[in-house]
N, C-alpha and C positions, 0 to 999 in steps of 0.2 A: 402127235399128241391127239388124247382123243376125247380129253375135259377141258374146258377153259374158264375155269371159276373166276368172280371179278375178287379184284381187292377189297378188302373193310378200310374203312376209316382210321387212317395215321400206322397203317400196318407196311413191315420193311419190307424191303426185293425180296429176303432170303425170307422170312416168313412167310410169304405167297409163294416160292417157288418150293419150300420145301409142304406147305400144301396139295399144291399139282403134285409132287410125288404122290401124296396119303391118298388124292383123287386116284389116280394112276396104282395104288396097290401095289406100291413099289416094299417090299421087306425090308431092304436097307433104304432110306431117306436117301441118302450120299448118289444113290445111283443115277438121278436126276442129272446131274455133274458130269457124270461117264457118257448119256447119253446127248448133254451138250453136246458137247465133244465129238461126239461120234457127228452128230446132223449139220453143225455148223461151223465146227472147227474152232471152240474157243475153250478155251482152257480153264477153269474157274475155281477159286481154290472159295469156302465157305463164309471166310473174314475179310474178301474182298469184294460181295457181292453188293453190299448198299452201298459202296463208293464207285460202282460201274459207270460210265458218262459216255459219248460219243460212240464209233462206229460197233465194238460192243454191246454196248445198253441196244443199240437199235434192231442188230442180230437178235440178241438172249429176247429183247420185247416183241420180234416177230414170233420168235418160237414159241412163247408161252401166250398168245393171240393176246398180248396190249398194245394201245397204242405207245406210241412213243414217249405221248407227255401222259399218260399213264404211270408208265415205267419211271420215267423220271420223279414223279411225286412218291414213287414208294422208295426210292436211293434220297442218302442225307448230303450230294455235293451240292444241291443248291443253298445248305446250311454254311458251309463253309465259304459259298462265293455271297451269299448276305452277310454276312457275320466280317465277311474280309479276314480272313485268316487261312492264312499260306502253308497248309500241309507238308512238312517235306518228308515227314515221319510217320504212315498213318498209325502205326502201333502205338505208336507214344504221342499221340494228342491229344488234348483237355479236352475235347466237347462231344465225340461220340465215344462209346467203348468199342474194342477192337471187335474181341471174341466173346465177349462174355455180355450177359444180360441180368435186368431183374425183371423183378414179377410180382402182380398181384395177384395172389391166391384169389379173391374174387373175381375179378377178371377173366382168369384161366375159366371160371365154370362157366361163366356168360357166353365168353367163344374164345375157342381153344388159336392165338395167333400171337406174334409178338407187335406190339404196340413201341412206335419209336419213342417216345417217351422215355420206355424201360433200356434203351439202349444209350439215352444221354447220361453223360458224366456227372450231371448236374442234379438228377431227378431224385428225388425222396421219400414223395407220396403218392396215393392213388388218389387221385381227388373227388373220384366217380363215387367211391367210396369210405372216403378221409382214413385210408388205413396206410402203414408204415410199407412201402416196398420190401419183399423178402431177394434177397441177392445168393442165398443157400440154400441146400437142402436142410433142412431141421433136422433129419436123420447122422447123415453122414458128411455135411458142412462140405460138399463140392458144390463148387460154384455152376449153373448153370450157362448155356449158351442156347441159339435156337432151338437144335434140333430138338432140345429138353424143353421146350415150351409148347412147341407143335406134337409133339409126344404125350404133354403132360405127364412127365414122370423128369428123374433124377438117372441120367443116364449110368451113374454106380452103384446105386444099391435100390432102383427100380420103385420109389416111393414116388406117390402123387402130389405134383407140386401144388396142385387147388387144393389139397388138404392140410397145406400147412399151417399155423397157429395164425391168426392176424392180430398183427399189433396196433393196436388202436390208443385210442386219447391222446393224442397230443395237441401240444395247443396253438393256436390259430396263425402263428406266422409261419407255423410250417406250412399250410394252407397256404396262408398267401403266397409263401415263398415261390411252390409248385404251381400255383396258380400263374406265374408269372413265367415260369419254364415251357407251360403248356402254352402257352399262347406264342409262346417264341416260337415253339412249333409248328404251330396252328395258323396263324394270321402273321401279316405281315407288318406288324407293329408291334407297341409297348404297352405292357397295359396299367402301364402306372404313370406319374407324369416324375420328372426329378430336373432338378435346375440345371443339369448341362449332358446328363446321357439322355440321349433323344434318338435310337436307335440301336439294332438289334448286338451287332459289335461288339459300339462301346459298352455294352453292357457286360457282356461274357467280358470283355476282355478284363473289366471294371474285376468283376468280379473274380477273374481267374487270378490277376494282381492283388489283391487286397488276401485272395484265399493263400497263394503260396509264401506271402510274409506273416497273415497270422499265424500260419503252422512253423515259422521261424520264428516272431516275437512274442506268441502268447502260451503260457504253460499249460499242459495236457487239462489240469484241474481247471483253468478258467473256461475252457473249450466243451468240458464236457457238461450236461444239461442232466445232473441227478436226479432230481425231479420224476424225471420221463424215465429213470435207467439206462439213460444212454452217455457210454464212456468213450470218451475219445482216447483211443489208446492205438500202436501201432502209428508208421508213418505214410504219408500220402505225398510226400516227396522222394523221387530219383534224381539224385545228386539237387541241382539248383533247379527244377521242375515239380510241376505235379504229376502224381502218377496218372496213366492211364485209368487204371479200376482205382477206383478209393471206396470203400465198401461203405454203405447207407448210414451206418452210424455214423462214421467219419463224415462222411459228406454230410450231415443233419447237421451236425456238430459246428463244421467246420463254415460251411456256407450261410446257415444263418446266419450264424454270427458276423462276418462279412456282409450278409442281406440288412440284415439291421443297422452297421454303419453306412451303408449305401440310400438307404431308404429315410434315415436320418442324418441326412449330410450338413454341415459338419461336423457337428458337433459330437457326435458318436465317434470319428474319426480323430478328432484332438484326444478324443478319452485313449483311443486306442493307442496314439501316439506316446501318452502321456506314461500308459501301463506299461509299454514297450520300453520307458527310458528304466521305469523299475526294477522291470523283473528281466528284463534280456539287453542290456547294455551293448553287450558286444552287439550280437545282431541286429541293433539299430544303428551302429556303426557301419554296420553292411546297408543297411535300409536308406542312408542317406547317401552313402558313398558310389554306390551303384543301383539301387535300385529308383529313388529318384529321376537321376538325370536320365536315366532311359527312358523316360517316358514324356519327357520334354519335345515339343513340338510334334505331341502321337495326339489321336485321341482321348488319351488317360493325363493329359498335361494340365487340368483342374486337380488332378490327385497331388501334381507337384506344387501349386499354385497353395493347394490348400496347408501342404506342410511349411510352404515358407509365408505366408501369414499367421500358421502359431508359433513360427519360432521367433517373427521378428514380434505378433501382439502379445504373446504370451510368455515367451523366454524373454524379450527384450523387452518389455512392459514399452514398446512405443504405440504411438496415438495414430491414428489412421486406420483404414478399411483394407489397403491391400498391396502390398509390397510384390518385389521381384527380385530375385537373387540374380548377382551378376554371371551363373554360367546360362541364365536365359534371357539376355539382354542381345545376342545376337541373332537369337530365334522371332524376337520381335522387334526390334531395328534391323536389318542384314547390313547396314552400313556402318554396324558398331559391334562390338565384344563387350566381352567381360570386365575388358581391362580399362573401358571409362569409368568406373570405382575409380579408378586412380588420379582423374581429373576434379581440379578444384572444384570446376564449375557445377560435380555434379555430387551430392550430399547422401554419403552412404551411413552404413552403419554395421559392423564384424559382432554377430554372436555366438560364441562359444556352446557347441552340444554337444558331450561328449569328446571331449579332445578335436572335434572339428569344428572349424571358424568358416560360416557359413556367412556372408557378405550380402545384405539385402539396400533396396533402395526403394523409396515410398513410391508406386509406380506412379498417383497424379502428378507429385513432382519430378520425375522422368519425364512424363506425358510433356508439361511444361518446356521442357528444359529438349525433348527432342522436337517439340515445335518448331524450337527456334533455330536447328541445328541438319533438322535432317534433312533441309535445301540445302544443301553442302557437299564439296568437294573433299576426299584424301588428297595426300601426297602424290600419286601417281597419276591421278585423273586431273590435278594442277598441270602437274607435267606433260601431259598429252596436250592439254591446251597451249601452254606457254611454248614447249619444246623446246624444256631448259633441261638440264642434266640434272641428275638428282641431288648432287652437293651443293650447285645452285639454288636449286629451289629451297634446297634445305637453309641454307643461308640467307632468303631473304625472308622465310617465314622466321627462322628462329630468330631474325633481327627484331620482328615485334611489327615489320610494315605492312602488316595485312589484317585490318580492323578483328577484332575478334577472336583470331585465327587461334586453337590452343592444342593441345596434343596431350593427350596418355599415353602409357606405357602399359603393353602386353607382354611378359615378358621381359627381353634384351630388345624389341619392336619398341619405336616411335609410332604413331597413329595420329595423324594429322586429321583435325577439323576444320573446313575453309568454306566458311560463311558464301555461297555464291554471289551473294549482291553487296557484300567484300572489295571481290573480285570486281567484279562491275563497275564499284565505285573507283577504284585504284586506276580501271582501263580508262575509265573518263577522263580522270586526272592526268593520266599520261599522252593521251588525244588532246588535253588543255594544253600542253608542256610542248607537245612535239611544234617543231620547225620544221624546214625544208634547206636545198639546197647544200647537204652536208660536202664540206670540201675534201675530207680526207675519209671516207666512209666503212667502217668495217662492225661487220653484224652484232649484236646482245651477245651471241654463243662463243661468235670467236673471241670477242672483249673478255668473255668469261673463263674462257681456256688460256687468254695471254696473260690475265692479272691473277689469276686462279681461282675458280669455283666459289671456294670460301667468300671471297669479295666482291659474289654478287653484290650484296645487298647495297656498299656503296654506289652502285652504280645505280639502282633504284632511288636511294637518298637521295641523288647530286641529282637524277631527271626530273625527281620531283622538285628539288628546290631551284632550279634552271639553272645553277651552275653548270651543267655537261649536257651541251647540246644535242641531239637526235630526231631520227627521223620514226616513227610509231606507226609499225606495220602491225598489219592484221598478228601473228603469232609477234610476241615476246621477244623469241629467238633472231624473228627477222628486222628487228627492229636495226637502225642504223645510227651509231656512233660516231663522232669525230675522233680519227685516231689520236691528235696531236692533244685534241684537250683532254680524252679522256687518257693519256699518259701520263697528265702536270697533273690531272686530279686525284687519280690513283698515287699517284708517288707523294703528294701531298699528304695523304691520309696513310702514307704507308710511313712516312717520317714523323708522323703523328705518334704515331701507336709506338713505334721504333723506340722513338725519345721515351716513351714513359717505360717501356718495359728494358729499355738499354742494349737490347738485343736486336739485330734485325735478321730475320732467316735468309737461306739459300737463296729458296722461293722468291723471296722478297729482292733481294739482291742482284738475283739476274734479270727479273724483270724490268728493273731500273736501267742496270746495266747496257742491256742489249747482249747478252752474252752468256756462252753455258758455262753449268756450276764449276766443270773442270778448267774453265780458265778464270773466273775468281779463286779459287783453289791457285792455279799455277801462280796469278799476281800475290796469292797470300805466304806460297812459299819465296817467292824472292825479297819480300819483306814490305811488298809496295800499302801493303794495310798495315803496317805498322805489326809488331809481335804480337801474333795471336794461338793459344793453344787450342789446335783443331776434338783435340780429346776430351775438353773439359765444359766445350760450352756446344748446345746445339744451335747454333748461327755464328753470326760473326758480332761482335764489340761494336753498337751503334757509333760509338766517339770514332771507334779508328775507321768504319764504312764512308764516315762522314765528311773525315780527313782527307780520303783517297776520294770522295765525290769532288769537295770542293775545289783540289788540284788539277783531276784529271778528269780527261769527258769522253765518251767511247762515241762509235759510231753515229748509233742509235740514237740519242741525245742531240748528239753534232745538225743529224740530219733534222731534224725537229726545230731546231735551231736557227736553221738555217733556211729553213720551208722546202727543204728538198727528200727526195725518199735517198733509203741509205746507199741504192745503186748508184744514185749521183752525188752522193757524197765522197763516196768508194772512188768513183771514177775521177773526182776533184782532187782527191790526192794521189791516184796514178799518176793524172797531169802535173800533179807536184803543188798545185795550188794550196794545200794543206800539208802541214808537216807536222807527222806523230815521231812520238818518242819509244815508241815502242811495237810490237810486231813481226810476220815473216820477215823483214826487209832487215832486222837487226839482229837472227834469229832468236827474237825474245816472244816466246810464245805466236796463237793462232791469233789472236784479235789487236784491233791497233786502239792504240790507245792516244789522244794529245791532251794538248798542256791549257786545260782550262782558260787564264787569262789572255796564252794566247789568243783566242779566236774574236 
């Protein structure tokens, strides 16, 4: 190269580099490209040059004598890594235009470059000037790109784009509006102040949300600004997006009006919501259905915040400053859902908009109410502690013994709440309760697995009320039971319930017993319970269980009975010291059975 012009002020890669051409006398612009190519080996098509970054940019900025952070200020990636917004598309994203450009015909005669300004999506006016952006040739309405700007003409039918008409008067929030574009440009700040966008982002992003639903909730005629002669006509949405180009009227149109409820938050926002239920029903069926919650725990989650305080103060005329709908109750608790609506404890309220029942809750009384709650355990985090099984655990919360303790439903899910110092309180209790020197000892887990799960929670009753003795070890699980008493106490409680429901199950049956369910089964077919139809009742007939308890005594019982385990019991009647009626020995079934009064 044999010119090295510097950059102008807010001018792009490709407008500088297609200037070195004009320096260089190059007839075709384009050739610049070719001769990349040739010196450094990079390949470079015209609509990829101001997103150039890394090893790249540092080649192309050797070649055209800049430095690096040169280079780098005339390409728009450093906009997209402020802005936080993840490119996957460059053709189709809202903040720079791809290929194409506008212009101010003033501008162009001052000095002939393109200004990155004219390349955002967003831009409207020349502010230098207060004149309306031209985005066409006046002539032949083809849209420009650079090379048409560094040219100064209309690359199809060769008109000069500083000649074109300027549209002037408009009035002063287009001003601002631009005013505020440029500076996003320009400096690294806002130049306005607003109660919750405080950066450069959330702003775009503000803005680029509020602009792709009004062009779905708001009619062409409210959009457009007659006044001025500007119609909002044609669309600026591809599929559920905005387009890349959305031509100056549009964007005038479309963006103020968006800037204006932005800039007058909320209130301008309720209006907008308010017009949307009018005139586009349906598509505020989409606006609440899916466009809301995407933006729940984003930086746009004040856009949601603010539609469910006018739905709960102004569709539900309730009192309060600021509500919370329950699909963002796990965004700001992570140790709760949605589905605490569902709990007494916690005071909701369902308003109907549009066929959708939107569920909110006064957030100070939430605030209150997770005060008190969000030192707490679930279900599984109980369990890790106790190292109880989960139908255990569930049976002694569901019994009611755990101060407090309450649950909602998510769903077909249970959601337990368990007060920590609940817990703490219960462990003390049970540290008051415990003894020492258990004679016949076997652990909380296995007690839980021999009486069955469900019946934890008696066993918590009876340690608490000292009826059933144990030994209170660090986990729950490892605590230590008396076998013998915790079999009279269980069986007590299980002849409890027995008598009032007249039923006593399998379950319940063998555990008493000593014995599996196919040999009460085998005693029930020889008749020793008395006639019972296996088909019609799901257990056995308390009266005839009760019959056959009081005649007959099994092992298990014996041994108990007798303070011995049932291997010496067994072995007492090897020796003959005991004599059953029943058993291998008579071949009348697996299990031996004797005669109650005998013993």
């Amino acid at each position: 190269m044999l010119f090295f012009p510097k950059p102008y002020p807010q001018e792009t890669l490709l407008s500088f580099i297609y200037r070195v051409a004009i320096e260089h006398e190059m007839g075709n612009l384009d050739w610049i490209f070719e001769l990349i190519l040739r010196e450094i080996s990079i390949y470079l098509k015209p609509e990829e040059v101001n997103r150039l970054k890394g090893d790249k940019l540092k080649f192309v900025a050797k070649f055209l004598g800049l430095t690096l952070e040169e280079a780098e200020d005339l390409t728009v990636c450093k906009y997209f890594e402020r802005y936080h917004i993840d490119v996957r598309n460059e053709s189709k994203n809202t903040v720079f235009l791809y290929k194409k450009t506008r212009f101010c015909p003033l501008c162009l005669k001052d000095g002939v470059y393109q200004r990155k300004s004219w390349i955002s999506c967003h831009s409207i006016m020349c502010t230098e000037h207060s004149v309306m952006l031209n985005d066409r040739c006046y002539i032949c309405k083809n849209i420009p790109n650079a090379k048409s700007i560094i040219l100064d003409k209309c690359l199809n039918c060769n008109n000069i784009l500083s000649n074109s008409p300027l549209k002037l008067n408009f009035p002063n929030k287009f001003i601002e509006y631009q005013q505020v574009i440029d500076h996003l440009l320009e400096k690294d700040s806002l130049s306005f102040s607003h109660p919750w966008i405080n950066n450069h982002g959330t702003f775009i992003e503000t803005l680029d949300f509020l602009a792709l639903w009004a062009a779905k909730l708001i009619p062409r005629v409210d959009l457009s600004i007659f006044k001025y002669n500007l119609n909002y006509e044609g669309t600026v949405l591809e599929r559920n997006h905005l387009k890349n180009f959305r031509t100056v009227e549009q964007t005038a149109c479309l963006f103020t009006y968006v800037f204006n409820i932005i800039t007058n938050w909320p209130n301008e926002f309720e209006i907008f919501i308010r017009n949307s239920e009018i005139s586009s029903a349906r598509s505020l069926q989409s606006f609440i259905k899916y466009g809301i919650p995407r933006i729940i725990n984003t930086p746009l989650w004040e856009v949601s915040k603010a539609f469910t305080n006018y739905v709960a103060i102004k569709k539900g005329n309730l009192a309060g400053n600021q509500y919370v709908r329950s699909d963002e109750v796990r965004f700001l608790y992570p140790k709760f859902n949605g589905g605490i609506v569902n709990s007494p404890q916690v005071k909701s309220q369902k308003i109907n908009v549009l066929n959708s029942s939107i569920i909110v809750i006064d957030k100070v009384e939430l605030d209150i109410f997770m005060d008190k709650f969000e030192k707490s355990y679930n279900k599984e985090e109980l369990r890790a502690i106790w190292g109880t099984s989960a139908k255990a655990t569930f049976a002694i919360l569901n019994a009611g013994l755990i101060d407090r303790a309450f649950y909602f439903k998510s769903g077909s899910v249970y959601n337990w709440v368990i007060p920590k110092n609940s817990i703490n309180t219960l462990k003390k209790k049970l540290k008051q309760a415990s003894t020492t020197n258990i004679s016949n000892p076997i652990t909380f887990n296995h007690v839980a697995e021999w009486i069955g799960p469900d019946k934890a929670n008696f066993l918590i009753k009876k340690m608490l009320n000292g009826s059933l003795k144990f030994e209170y070890k660090y986990k729950l699980s490892d605590s230590l039971l008396d076998k013998k008493d915790t079999y009279y106490q269980i069986k007590e409680e299980i002849f409890r319930l027995s008598k009032k429901s007249k039923v006593i199950s399998y379950r319940d049956a063998t555990f008493i017993l000593g014995v599996k369910q196919s040999d009460v089964q085998y005693w029930i077919s020889k008749g020793r319970l008395g006639r019972i139809n296996n088909h019609t009742i799901n257990g056995i007939p308390f009266k005839n269980f009760l019959e056959f308890h009081e005649r007959f005594i099994t092992t298990l019982e014996l041994a108990f009975k007798l303070n011995l385990t049932v291997k010496q019991a067994t072995k007492k009647y090897t020796l003959g010291k005991l004599i059953s009626v029943s058993g291998p020995k008579f071949n009348d079934g697996k299990r031996l059975l004797f005669i109650r009064s005998h013993i």
